[in-house]
C-alpha positions as CSV (number, residue, x, y, z in Angstrom):
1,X,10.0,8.7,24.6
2,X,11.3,5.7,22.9
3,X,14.0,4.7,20.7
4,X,13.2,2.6,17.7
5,X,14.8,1.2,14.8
6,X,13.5,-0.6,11.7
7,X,14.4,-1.1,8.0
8,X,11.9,1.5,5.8
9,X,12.4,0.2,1.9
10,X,15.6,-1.1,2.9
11,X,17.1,1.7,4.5
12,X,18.1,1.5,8.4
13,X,15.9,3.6,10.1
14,X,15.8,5.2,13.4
15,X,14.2,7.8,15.6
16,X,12.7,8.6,19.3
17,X,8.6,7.9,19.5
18,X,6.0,8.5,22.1
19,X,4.5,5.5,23.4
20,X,1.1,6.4,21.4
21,X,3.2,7.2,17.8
22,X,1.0,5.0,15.5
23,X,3.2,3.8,12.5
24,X,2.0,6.2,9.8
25,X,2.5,9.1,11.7
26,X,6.7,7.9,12.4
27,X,6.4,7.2,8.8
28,X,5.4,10.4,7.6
29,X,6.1,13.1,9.9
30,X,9.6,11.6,11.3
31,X,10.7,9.8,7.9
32,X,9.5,12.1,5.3
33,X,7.3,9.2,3.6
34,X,4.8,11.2,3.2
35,X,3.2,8.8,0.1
36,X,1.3,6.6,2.8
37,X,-1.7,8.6,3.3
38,X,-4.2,9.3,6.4
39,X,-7.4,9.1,5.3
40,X,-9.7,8.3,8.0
41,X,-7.6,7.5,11.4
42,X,-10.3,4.5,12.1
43,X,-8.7,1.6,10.1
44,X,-11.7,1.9,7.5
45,X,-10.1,3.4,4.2
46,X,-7.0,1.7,3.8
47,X,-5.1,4.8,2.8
48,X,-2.3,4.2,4.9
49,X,-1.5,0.7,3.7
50,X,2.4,-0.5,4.0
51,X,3.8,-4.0,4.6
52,X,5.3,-4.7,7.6
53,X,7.3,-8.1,7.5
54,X,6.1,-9.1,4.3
55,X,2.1,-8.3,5.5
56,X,0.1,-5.9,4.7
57,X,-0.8,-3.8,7.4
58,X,-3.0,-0.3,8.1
59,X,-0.4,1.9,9.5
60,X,-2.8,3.9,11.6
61,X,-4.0,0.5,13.3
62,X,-0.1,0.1,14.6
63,X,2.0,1.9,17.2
64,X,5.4,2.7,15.2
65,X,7.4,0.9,18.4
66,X,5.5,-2.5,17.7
67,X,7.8,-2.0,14.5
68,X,10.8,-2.2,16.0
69,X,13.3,-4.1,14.5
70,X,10.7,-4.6,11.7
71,X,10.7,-4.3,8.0
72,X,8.6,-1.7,6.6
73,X,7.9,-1.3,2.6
74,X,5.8,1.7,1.6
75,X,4.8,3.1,-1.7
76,X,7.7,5.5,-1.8
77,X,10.1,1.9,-2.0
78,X,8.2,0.4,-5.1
79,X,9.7,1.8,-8.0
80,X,13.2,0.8,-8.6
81,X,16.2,3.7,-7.8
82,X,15.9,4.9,-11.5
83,X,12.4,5.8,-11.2
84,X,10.8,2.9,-12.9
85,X,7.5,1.9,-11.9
86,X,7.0,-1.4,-10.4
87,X,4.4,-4.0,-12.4
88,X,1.9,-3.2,-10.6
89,X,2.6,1.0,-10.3
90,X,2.6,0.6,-14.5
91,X,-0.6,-1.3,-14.2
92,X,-2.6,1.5,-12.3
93,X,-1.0,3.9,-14.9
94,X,-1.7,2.1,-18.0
95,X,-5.4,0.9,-17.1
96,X,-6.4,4.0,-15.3
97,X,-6.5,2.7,-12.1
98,X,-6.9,5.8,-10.3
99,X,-8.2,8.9,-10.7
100,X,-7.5,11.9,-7.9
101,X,-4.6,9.4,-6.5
102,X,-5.8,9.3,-2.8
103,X,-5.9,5.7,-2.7
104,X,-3.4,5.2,-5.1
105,X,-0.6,4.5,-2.8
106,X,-2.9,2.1,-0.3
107,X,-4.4,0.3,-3.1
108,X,-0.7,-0.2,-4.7
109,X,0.5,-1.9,-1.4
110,X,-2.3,-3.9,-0.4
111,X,-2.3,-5.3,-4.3
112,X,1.5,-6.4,-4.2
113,X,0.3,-7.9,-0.8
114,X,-2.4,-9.7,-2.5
115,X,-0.1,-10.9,-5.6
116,X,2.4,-12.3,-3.3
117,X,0.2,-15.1,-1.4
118,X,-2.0,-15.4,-4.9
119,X,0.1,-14.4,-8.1
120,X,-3.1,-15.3,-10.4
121,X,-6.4,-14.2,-8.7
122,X,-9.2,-14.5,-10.0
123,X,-11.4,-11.2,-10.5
124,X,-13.4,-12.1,-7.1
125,X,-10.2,-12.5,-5.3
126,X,-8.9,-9.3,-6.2
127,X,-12.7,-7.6,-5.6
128,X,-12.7,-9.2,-2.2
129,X,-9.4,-8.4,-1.2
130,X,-9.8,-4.6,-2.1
131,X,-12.5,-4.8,0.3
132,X,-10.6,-2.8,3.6
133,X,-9.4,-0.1,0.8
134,X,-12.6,2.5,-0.3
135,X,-11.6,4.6,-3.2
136,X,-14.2,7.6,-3.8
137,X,-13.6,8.4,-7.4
138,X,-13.0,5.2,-9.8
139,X,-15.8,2.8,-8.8
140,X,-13.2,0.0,-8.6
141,X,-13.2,-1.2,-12.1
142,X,-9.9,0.3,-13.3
143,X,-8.1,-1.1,-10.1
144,X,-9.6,-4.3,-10.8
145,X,-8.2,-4.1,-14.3
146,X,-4.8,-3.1,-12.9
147,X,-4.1,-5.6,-10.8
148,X,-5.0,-8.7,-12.8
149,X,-2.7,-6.9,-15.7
150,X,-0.1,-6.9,-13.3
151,X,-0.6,-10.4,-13.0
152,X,0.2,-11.2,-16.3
153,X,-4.1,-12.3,-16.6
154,X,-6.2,-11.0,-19.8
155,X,-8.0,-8.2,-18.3
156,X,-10.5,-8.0,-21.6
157,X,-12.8,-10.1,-19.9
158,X,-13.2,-8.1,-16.8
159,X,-16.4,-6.5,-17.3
160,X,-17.6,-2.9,-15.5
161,X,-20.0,-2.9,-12.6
């Protein structure tokens, strides 16, 4: 067993982890974060998506001790302390950019990793981006539309696939 500590949505964290502890499980089963999702355990459905340092990271590809010292933003640390949804959380709401919510919490972190390198992407950008997160239900359109509103961009022009 080892002893880590990081800072989880800007709250020091710490806790004892087995060697082979991969990040999402410390997350959820140790920190109670249980809005970063395990979808697949192969790195393929971006489910588990947090930021780690500022990049956007699949927790199941990460051993929670290579995140010591680290800082860690998940889903749960979007919206502000009164429960108001982030830009991009309103977004997904208002443009109905999710459907059974699965996704929802990958798709919300690896978007605010997107907007920070590229505040203004173009429809591609986002599209290509999106590519390491699979969502069963919406067909991707509605996500699309989310994330360029929470960019500020006219999403009227965004047209369905």
């Amino acid at each position: 067993m080892a002893k880590i500590s990081m800072k989880v949505n800007g709250r020091d964290v710490s806790g004892e982890v087995e060697g082979r502890t991969l990040l999402v499980q410390f997350l959820r089963d140790q920190l109670g974060l249980t809005g970063t999702h395990v979808g697949c355990d192969t790195s393929q459905c971006g489910a588990c998506t947090v930021q780690v340092d500022g990049k956007q990271v699949k927790s199941c590809t990460m051993f929670a001790a290579e995140a010591e010292g680290a800082e860690v933003s998940t889903i749960e640390g979007e919206a502000a302390q009164d429960g108001t949804l982030s830009a991009i959380q309103a977004a997904f709401q208002e443009h109905h950019g999710l459907q059974c919510g699965f996704c929802t919490p990958g798709m919300v972190m690896a978007a605010k990793s997107l907007l920070e390198v590229n505040p203004k992407p173009t429809e591609a950008e986002v599209r290509h981006h999106l590519e390491g997160n699979i969502c069963r239900c919406t067909g991707y359109h509605n996500i699309v539309k989310a994330i360029m509103a929470a960019s500020g961009q006219d999403v009227g022009a965004i047209a369905a696939e």
